[in-house]
C-alpha positions in Angstrom: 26.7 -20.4 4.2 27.5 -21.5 0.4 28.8 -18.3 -0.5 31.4 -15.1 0.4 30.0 -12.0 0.6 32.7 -9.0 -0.2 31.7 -5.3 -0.1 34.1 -2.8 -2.4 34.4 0.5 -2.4 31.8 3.1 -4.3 33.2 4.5 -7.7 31.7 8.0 -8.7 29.5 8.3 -5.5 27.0 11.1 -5.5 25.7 13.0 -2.5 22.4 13.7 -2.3 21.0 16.5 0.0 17.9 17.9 -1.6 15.1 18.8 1.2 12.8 16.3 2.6 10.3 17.0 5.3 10.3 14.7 7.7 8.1 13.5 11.1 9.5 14.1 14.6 9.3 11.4 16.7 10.7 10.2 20.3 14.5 9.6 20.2 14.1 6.2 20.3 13.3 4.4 17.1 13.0 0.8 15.6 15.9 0.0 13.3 16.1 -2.6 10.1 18.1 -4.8 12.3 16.1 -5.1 15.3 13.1 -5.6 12.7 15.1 -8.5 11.1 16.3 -9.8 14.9 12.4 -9.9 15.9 11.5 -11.5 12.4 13.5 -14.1 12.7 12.0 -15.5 16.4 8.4 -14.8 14.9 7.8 -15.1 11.5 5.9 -18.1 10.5 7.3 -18.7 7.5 10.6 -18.7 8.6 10.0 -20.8 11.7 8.2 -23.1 9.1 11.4 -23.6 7.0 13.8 -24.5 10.0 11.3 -26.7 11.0 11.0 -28.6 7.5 14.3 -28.6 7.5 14.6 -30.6 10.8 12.3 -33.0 9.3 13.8 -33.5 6.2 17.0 -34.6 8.5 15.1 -37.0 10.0 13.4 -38.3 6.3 17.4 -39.0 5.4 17.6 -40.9 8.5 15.1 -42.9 7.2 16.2 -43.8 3.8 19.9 -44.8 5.7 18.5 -46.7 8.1 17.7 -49.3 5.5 21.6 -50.1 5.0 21.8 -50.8 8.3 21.7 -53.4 10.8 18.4 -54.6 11.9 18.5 -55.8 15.4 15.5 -57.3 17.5 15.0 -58.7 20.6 11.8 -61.1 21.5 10.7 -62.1 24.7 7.3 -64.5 25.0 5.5 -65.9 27.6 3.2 -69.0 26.4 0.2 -70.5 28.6 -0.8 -73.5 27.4 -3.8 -75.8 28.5 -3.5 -79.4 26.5 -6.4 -81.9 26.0 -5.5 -85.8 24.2 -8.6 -86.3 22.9 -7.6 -89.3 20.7 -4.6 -90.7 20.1 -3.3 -93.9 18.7 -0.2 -94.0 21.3 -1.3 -96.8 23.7 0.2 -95.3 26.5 -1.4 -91.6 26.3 -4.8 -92.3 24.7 -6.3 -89.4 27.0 -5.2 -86.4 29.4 -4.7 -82.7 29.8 -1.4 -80.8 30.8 -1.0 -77.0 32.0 2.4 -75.9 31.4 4.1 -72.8 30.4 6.7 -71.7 27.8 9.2 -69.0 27.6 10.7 -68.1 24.3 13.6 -65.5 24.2 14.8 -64.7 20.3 17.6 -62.3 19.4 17.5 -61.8 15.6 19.8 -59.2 13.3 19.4 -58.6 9.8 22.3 -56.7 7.5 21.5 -56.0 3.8 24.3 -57.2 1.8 22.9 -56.4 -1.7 20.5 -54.0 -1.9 20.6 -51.6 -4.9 17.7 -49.5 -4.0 18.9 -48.8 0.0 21.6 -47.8 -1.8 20.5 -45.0 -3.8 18.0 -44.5 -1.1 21.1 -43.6 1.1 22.9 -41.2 -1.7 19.7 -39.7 -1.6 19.8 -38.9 1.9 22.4 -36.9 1.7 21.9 -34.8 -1.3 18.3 -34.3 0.6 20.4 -33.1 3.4 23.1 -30.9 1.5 19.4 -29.3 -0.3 17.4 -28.7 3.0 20.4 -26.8 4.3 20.3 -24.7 0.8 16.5 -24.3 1.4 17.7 -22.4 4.9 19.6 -20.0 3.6 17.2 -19.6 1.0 14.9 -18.9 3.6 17.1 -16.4 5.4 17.8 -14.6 2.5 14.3 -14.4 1.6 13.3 -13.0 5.0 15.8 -10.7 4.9 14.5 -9.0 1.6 11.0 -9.8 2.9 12.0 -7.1 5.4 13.8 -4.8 4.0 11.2 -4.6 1.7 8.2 -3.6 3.9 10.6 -1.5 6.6 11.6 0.6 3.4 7.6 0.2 2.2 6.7 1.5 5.8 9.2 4.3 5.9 7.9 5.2 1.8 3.9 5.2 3.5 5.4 7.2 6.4 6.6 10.2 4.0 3.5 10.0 2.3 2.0 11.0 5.2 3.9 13.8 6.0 3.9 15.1 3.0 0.5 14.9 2.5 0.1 16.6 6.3 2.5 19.4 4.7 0.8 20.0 1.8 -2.3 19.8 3.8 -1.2 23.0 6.3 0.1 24.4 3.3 -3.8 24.2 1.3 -5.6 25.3 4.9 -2.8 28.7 5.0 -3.7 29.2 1.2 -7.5 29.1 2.3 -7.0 31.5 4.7 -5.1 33.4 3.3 -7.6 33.3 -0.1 -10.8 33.6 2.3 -9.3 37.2 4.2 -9.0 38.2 0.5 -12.1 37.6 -0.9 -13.7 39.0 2.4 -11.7 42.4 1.6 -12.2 42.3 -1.5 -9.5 41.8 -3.3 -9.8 38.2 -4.3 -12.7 36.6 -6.3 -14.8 34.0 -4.9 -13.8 31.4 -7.3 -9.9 32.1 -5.3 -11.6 31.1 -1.6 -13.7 28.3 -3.2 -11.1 26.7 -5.1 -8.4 26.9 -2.1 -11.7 25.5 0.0 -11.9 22.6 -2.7 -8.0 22.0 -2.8 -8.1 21.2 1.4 -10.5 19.1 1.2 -9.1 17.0 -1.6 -5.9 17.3 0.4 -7.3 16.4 3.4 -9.4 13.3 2.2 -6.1 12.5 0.6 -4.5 12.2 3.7 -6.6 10.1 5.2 -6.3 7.8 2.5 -2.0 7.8 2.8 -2.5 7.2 6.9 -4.3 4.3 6.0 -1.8 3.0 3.8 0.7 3.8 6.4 -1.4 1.5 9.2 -1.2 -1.2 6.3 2.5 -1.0 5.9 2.8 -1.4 9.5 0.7 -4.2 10.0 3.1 -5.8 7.1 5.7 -5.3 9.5 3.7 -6.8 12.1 3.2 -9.7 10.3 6.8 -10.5 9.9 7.7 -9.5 13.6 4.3 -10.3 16.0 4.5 -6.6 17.0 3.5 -3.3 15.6 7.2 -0.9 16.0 5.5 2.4 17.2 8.7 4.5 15.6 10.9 3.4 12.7 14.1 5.4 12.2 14.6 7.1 9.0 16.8 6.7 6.1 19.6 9.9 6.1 19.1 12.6 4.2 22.6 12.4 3.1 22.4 8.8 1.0 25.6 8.1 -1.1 23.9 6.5 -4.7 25.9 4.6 -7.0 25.8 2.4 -10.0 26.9 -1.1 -9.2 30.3 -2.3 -10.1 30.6 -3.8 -12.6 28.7 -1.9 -15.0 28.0 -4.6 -17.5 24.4 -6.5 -16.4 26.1 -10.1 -18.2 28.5 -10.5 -15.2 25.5 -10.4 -12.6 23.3 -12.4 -14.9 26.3 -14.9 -15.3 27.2 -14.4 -11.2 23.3 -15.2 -10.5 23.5 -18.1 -12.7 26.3 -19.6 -10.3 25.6 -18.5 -7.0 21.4 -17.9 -6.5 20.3 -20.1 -4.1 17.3 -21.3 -5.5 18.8 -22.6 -8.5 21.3 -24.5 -6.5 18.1 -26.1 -4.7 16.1 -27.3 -7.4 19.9 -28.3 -9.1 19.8 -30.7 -6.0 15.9 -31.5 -6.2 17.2 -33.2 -10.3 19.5 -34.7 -8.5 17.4 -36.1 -6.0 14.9 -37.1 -8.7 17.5 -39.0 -10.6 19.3 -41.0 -7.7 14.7 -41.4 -6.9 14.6 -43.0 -10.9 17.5 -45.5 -10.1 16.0 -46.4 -6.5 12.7 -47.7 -8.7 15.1 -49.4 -11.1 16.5 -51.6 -8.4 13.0 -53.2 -8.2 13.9 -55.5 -10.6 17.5 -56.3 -9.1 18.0 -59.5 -7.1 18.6 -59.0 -3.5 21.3 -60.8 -0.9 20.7 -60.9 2.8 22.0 -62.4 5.8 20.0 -63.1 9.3 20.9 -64.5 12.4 18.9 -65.6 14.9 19.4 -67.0 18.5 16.6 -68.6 20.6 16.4 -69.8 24.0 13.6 -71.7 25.3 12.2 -73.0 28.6 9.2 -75.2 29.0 7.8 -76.2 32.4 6.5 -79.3 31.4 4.4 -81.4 28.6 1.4 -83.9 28.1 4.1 -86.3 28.2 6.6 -86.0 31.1 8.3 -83.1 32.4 10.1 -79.9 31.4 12.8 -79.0 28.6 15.0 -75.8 28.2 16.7 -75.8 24.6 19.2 -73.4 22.7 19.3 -73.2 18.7 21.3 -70.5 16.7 20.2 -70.3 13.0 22.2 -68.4 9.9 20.5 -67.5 7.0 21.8 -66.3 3.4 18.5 -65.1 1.7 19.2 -64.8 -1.9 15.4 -63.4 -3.4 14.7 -62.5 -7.6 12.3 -60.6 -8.1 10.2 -61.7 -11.3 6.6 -60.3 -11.2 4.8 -58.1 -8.9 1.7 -56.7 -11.0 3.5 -53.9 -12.7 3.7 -51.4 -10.0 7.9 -51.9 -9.8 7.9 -50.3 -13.7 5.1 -48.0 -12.8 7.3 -46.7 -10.1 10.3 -46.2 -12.3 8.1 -44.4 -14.9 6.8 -42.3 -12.5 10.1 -41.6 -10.9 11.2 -41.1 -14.5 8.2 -38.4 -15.2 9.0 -36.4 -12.1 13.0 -36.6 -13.1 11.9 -34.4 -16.6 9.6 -32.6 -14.4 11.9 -31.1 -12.3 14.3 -30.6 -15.1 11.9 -28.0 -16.8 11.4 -26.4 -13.5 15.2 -26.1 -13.0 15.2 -24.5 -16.5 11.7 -22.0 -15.1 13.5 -21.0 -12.0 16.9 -20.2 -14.1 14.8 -17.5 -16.5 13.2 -16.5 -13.7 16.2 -15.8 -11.6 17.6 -14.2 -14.8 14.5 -11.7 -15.2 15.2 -11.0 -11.8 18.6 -10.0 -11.2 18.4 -7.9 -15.1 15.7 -6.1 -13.2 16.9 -5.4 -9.9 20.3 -4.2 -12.3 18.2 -1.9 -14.2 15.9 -0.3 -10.8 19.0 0.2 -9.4 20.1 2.2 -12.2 16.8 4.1 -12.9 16.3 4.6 -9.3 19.8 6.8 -8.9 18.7 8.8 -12.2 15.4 9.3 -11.0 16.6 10.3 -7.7 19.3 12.7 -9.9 16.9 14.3 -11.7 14.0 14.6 -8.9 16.8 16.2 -6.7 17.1 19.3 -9.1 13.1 18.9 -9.9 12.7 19.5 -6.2 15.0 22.4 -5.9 13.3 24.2 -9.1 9.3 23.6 -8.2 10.3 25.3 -4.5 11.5 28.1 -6.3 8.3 27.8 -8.4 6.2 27.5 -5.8 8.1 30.5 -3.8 7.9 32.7 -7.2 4.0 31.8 -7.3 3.3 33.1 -3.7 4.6 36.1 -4.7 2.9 36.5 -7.5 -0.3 35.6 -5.5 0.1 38.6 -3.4 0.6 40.9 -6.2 -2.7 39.6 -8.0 -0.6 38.0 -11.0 -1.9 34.4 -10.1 -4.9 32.8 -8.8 -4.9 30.5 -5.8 -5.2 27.2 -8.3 -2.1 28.7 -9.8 -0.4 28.2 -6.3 -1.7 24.7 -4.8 -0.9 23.2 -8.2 2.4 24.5 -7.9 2.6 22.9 -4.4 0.9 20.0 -5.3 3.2 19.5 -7.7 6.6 20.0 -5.5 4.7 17.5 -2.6 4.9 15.1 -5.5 8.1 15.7 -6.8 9.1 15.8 -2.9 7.6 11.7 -2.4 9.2 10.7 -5.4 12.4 11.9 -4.8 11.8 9.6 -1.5 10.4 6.7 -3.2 13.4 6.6 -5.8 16.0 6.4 -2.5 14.0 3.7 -1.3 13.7 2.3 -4.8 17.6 2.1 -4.8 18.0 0.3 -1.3 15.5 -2.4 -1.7 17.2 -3.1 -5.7 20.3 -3.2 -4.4 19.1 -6.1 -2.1 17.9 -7.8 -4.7 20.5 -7.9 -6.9 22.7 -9.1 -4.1 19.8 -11.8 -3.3 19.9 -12.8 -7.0 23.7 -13.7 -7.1 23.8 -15.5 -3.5 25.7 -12.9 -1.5 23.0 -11.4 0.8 23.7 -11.7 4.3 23.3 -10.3 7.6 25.8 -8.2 7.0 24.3 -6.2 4.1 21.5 -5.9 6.2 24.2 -4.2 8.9 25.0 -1.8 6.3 21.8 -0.8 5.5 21.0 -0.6 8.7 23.9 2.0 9.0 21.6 4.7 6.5 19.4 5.0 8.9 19.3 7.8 11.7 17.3 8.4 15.1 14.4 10.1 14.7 15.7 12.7 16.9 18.2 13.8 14.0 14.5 15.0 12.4 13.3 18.2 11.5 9.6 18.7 12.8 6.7 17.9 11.0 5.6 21.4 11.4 8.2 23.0 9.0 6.4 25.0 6.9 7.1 24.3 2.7 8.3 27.9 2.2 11.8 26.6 4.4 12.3 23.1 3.5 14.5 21.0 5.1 18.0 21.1 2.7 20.2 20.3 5.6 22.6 17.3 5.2 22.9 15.1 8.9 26.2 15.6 10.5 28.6 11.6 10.1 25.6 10.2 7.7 27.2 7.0 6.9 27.9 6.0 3.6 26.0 3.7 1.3 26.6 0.0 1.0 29.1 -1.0 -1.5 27.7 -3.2 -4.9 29.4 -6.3 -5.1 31.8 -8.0 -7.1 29.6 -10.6 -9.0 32.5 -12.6 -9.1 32.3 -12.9 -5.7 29.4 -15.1 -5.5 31.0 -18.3 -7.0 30.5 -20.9 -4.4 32.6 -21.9 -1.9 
């Protein structure tokens, strides 16, 4: 890892308990860890990086293995069948011979000046130092890859209770409008609306659950396997505003420590020590060779057998001088790609910058959303509550009461949404600046309670859940930006 992740303390923490309805399930639950644990065995993309990664080990391998010594061993075994068909020796005019030949050649080659193999093997290792940069970036992507469809899932999840809520909620309404207008004391317009309002409801909710199968299958896709239970963030959730307040220092701690620009730093790099490579096209080059060969014959056309041994040295001084143009139409393409990856350096440092300014600012609007939605929540329930009333006593229609509830359901999901909001931007904002590890991940993990701490699904609106969960854990710290200078 390039970088230290340190987690301070919250300053002006808030507590946030306003009433949520949530789903009972079976005790046990699948957490954001054991989500991340089964992503990291299964996901393709993943398993894609650590496999380019192994190859781009080998692709250095490559480029040093050109600096090296060369080292061959050859080992032939020659038939031959000779005919004189003419020959102006007096002595062997004509004949044939069948005889055999065994050649055995040891040869090395070292590279003494070779200005491109050179470079070649700079560039193995900055190729190395950036394909070990591309893992973390990997890691760290998959681990905001999952935190953001857990928290999506857990987001479709409330949706759906809500909306199965608010839909018991519409169908007691209808009731309660249809005994009316059956006795007479409600108008039929009451009992059709209500009848209109739960089957809007209702269709709605059919509409969320498939959004909820979707946000699941998200999940699958990351992990190979669809959880049948995710635990819950508590109700109890500590928001705060990250430390320091000033977005510059992230921007300026991003600019230092994100991980993608310290890759595509290293692919300039790369593309530079590529643009000198090409250049040494036109450099002379100084080898040295030796070769050793032993060889046995078992006889000739003219007499018998001969078994000889000949060790050669060889200083091979070459200048280049012409080779159709393609040495300078490497180095200009080499050149080319150096500016191109340049500019994208320059496109990923805005874009990292856009980034962190706006996981900054949804952390910020998500804990004054969730702020003001707490109270919203707390005053449409007592709407809602006065409205029922008023129902009863003939001073409102039934409209008068499912837009009131309506309206609280909403408030209620977006009060959820905003928590959510705030956990998945405070990811990014550490992901931005290079600090996210596993262990952020451990203490998000840490908001989350059994389903078993749940109230039941069944809890009707007029007694929401306001209860705070005995030992919720606290939030994860923001982070020094400081603290994401390399190491």
């Amino acid at each position: 890892m390039f970088f230290n992740a340190v987690l301070k303390g919250f300053h002006g923490r808030m507590a946030v308990g306003a009433g949520l309805v949530f789903l009972a399930m079976p005790a046990l639950g699948e957490d954001l860890l054991g989500i991340y644990q089964a992503a990291q065995a299964n996901d393709p993309k993943f398993r894609g990086v650590q496999q380019q990664t192994l190859a781009t080990g080998q692709q250095a391998k490559q480029l040093r293995a050109g600096y090296l010594p060369q080292v061959s061993v050859e080992l032939q075994r020659i038939e031959t069948d000779q005919t004189v068909i003419s020959s102006d020796n007096q002595i062997f005019q004509q004949g044939n011979a069948n005889y055999g030949t065994d050649d055995l050649s040891l040869s090395l080659s070292q590279a003494i000046l070779r200005w491109d193999r050179i470079e070649g093997w700079k560039q193995s290792r900055l190729q190395e130092d950036q394909a070990d940069a591309r893992q973390v970036q990997a890691t760290q992507d998959l681990q905001m890859r999952v935190a953001e469809a857990y928290f999506g899932a857990l987001a479709a999840r409330d949706a759906v209770i809500l909306s199965r809520a608010e839909l018991a909620s519409a169908t007691r309404q209808y009731e309660d409008a249809d005994a009316r207008y059956r006795r007479g004391l409600a108008r039929r317009t009451d009992q059709l609306d209500a009848q209109a309002r739960m089957s809007q409801v209702e269709a709605g909710l059919m509409a969320k659950q498939n959004a909820y199968e979707d946000a699941l299958e998200a999940l699958r896709e990351l992990t190979g396997r669809t959880p049948e239970t995710l635990n819950p963030v508590a109700r109890e959730l500590q928001l705060a505003a990250p430390d320091p307040v000033s977005v510059d220092s992230w921007i300026k701690a991003a600019a230092d420590g994100n991980i993608e620009i310290q890759v595509q730093r290293m692919a300039v790099d790369i593309a530079d020590r590529e643009v000198e490579r090409q250049r040494a096209g036109h450099y002379p080059t100084l080898d040295l060779r030796f070769r050793h060969n032993e060889r046995t014959t078992d006889g000739s056309l003219f007499g018998g057998g001969s078994e000889t041994e000949s060790d050669e040295i060889t200083l091979a001084f070459n200048v280049p001088l012409y080779s159709g143009g393609s040495v300078w139409a490497k180095r200009k393409e080499a050149a080319a790609r150096h500016e191109q990856s340049k500019e994208e350096l320059e496109r990923v440092r805005r874009e990292v910058e856009r980034q962190t300014r706006a996981a900054y600012q949804g952390l910020l609007s998500a804990i004054r959303r969730a702020r003001a939605l707490e109270q919203a929540v707390k005053a449409q329930e007592l709407a809602v509550e006065t409205k029922r009333r008023g129902f009863q006593a003939g001073l409102y229609t039934s409209m008068t009461v499912l837009d009131a509830e309506e309206d609280l359901y909403a408030d209620r999901y977006e009060y959820a949404l905003a928590r959510y909001d705030y956990l998945v931007n405070w990811v990014k904002l550490r992901r931005a600046t290079g600090q996210l590890t596993g262990n952020d991940l451990a203490s998000l993990n840490a908001q989350l309670v059994s389903p078993e701490a749940e109230a039941p699904v069944d809890v009707p609106a007029e007694a929401p859940v306001n209860g705070a969960v005995e030992g919720a854990p606290v939030t994860p710290a923001p982070t020094d930006p400081a603290a994401a200078a390399p190491r």
